[in-house]
C-alpha positions as CSV (number, residue, x, y, z in Angstrom):
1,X,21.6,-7.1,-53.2
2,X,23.2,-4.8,-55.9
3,X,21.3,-1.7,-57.8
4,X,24.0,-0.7,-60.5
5,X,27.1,0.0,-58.7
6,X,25.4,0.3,-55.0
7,X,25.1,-2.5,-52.8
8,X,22.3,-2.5,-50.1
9,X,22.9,-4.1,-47.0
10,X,19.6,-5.4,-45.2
11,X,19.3,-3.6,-41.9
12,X,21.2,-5.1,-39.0
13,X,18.3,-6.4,-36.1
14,X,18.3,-4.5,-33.0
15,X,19.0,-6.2,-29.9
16,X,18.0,-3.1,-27.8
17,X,14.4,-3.9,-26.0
18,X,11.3,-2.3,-26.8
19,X,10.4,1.1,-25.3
20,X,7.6,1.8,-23.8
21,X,5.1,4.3,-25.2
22,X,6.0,7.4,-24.2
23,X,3.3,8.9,-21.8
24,X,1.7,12.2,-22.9
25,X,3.1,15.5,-21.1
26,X,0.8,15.9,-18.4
27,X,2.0,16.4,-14.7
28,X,-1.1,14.7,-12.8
29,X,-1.1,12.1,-15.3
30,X,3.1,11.9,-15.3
31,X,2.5,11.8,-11.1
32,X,-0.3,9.1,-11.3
33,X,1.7,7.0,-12.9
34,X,4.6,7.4,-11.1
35,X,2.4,6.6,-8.2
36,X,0.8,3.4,-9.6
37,X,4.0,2.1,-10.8
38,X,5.6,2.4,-7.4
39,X,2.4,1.2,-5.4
40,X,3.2,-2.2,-7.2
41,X,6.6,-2.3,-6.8
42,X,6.6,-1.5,-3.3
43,X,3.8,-4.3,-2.7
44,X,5.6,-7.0,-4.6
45,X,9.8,-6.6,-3.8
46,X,9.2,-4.3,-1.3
47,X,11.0,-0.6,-0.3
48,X,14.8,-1.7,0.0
49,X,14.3,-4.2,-3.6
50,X,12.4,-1.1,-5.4
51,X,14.9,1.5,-7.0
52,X,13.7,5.1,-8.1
53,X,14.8,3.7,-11.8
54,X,12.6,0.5,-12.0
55,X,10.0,2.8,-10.9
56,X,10.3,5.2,-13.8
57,X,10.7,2.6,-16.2
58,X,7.2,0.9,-14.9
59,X,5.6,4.3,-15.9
60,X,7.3,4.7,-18.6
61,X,8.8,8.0,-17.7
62,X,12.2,9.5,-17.7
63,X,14.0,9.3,-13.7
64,X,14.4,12.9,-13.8
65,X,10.5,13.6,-13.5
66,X,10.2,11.3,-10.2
67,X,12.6,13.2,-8.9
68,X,10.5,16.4,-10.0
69,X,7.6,15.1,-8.4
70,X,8.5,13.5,-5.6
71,X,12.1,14.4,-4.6
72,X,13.4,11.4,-3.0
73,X,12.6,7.4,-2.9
74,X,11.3,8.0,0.7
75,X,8.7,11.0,-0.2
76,X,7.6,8.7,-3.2
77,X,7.0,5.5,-0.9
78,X,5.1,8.2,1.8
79,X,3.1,8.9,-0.6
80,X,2.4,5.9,-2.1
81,X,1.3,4.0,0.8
82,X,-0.4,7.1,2.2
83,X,-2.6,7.6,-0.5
84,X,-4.2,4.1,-1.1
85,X,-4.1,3.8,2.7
86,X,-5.5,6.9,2.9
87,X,-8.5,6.2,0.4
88,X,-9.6,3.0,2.1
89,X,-10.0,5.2,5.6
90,X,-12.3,7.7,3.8
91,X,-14.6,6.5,1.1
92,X,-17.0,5.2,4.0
93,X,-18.4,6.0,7.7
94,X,-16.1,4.4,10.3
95,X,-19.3,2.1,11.1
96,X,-18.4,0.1,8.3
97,X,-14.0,0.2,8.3
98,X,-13.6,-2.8,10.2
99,X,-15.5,-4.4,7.0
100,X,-13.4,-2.1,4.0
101,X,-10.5,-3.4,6.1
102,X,-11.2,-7.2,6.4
103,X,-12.4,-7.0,2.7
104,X,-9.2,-5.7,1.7
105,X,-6.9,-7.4,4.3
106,X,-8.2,-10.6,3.0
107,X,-9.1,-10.3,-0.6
108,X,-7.2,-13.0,-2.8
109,X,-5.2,-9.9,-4.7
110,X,-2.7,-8.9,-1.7
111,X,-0.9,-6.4,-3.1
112,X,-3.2,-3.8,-1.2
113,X,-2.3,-5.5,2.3
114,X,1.4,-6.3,1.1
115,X,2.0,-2.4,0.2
116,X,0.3,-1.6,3.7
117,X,2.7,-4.0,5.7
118,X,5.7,-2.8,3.5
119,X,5.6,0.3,6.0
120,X,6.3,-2.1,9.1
121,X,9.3,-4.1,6.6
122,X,10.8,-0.5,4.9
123,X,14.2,0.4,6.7
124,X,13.6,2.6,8.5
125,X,13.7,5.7,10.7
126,X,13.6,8.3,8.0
127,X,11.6,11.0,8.8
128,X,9.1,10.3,5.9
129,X,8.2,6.4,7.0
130,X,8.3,8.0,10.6
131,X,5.7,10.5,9.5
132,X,3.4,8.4,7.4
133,X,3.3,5.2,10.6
134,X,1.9,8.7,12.6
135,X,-0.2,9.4,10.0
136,X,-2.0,5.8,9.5
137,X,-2.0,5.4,13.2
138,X,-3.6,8.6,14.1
139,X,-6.3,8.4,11.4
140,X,-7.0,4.8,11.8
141,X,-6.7,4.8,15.6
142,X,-9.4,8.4,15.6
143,X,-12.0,6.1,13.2
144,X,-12.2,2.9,15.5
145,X,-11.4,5.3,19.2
146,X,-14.7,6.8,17.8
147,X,-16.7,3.9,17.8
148,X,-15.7,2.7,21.5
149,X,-18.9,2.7,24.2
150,X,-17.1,4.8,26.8
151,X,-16.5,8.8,27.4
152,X,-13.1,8.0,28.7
153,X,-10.9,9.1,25.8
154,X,-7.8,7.3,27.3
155,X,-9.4,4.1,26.9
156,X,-11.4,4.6,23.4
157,X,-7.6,5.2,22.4
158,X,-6.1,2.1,23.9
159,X,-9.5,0.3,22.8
160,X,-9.0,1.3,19.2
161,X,-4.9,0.5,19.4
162,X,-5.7,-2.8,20.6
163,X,-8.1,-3.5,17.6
164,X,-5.5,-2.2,15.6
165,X,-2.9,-4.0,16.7
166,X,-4.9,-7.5,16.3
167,X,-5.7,-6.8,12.8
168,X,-1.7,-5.7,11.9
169,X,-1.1,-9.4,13.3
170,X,-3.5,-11.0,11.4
171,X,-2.8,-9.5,8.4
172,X,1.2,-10.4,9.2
173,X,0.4,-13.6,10.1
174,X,-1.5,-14.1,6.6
175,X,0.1,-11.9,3.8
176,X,3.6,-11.6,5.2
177,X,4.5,-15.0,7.1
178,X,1.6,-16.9,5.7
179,X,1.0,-19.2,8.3
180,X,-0.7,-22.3,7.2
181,X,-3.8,-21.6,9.2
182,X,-4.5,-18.1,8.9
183,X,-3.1,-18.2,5.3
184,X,-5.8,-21.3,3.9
185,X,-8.3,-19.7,6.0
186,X,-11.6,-18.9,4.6
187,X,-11.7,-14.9,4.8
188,X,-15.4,-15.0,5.5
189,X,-14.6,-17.0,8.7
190,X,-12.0,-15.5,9.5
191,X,-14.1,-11.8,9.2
192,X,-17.6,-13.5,11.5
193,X,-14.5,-14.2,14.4
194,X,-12.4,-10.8,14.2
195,X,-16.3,-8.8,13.6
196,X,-17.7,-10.4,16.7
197,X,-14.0,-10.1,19.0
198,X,-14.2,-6.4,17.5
199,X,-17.9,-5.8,18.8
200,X,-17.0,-6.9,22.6
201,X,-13.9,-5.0,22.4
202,X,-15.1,-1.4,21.1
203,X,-18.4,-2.0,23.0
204,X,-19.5,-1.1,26.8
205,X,-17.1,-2.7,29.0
206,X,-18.3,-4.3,32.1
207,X,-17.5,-2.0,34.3
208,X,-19.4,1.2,32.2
């Protein structure tokens, strides 16, 4: 339209998407949601599909301060994984991890068990994934190795490896491959037969 001798032009749309609220200035919070935002990436693509920029753009951060934070893709993924992993091996006694482990392994939301297994899928020989498979196995291995009826340490730690390693093919078997039987499974089934397996396994042997 025309005021006197100036025209006014409407304004052109943008076709630029929206942005995403900028997040206040706080490092923790900056880091937590850096953290969050690659815990679901990492669970849903995976580590090679994830870039350090879809990451920053989930939290709504510039790339610069992942790289502040973190350093590298690897450290962020170590820490990602390590962290919630982390948090379900210590927010109860080792009495009742089988349980926190089944619960989590087989609750209907995967992306828990999906960002745990992405450690066994991530490429990798870095010396981050390296460090955090060490990590898991030491801490989960010590909880159930604890638990084992013997006072031979050898075999509470092949005991607890065994336990560990049936419950890293279950959860293969029903979050990664998805097997039509372990997948349709009812979890509380499914937790009454790997509970009582788990009891005769960490329990007196028959020669003790």
């Amino acid at each position: 339209m025309t005021l006197g001798n100036d025209t006014v032009h409407p304004s052109e749309p943008t076709s630029e998407p929206a942005r995403r609220p900028a997040r206040p200035r706080d490092s923790a919070a900056t880091k937590r949601a850096l953290l969050e935002a690659a815990q679901e990436l990492f669970a849903s693509v995976g580590y090679d599909a994830t870039t350090v920029r879809a990451v920053a753009e989930r939290a709504g951060v510039n790339q610069a301060l992942l790289f502040r934070h973190f350093g590298n893709k690897e450290a962020l993924f170590a820490e990602a994984v390590s962290g919630q992993a982390m948090e379900l091996l210590n927010e109860g006694p080792p009495q009742d991890l089988l349980r926190r482990i089944l619960d989590s392994m087989l609750s209907e939301d995967t992306s828990g068990a999906e960002l745990f297994f992405s450690v066994l899928r991530s490429a990798g020989n870095s010396d981050a994934t390296a460090a955090l498979r060490a990590e898991l196995g030491a801490g989960y291995g010590s909880a159930f190795a604890s638990l084992v009826c013997t006072d031979d340490p050898a075999d509470a730690a092949l005991r607890a490896e065994l336990l560990l390693a049936w419950l890293l093919g279950i959860g293969l078997l029903r979050t990664v491959l998805r097997t039509e039987s372990m997948a349709g499974a009812d979890p509380e089934v499914v937790s009454r037969h790997v509970e009582r397996a788990a009891t005769a396994l960490l329990g007196p042997a028959a020669s003790d």
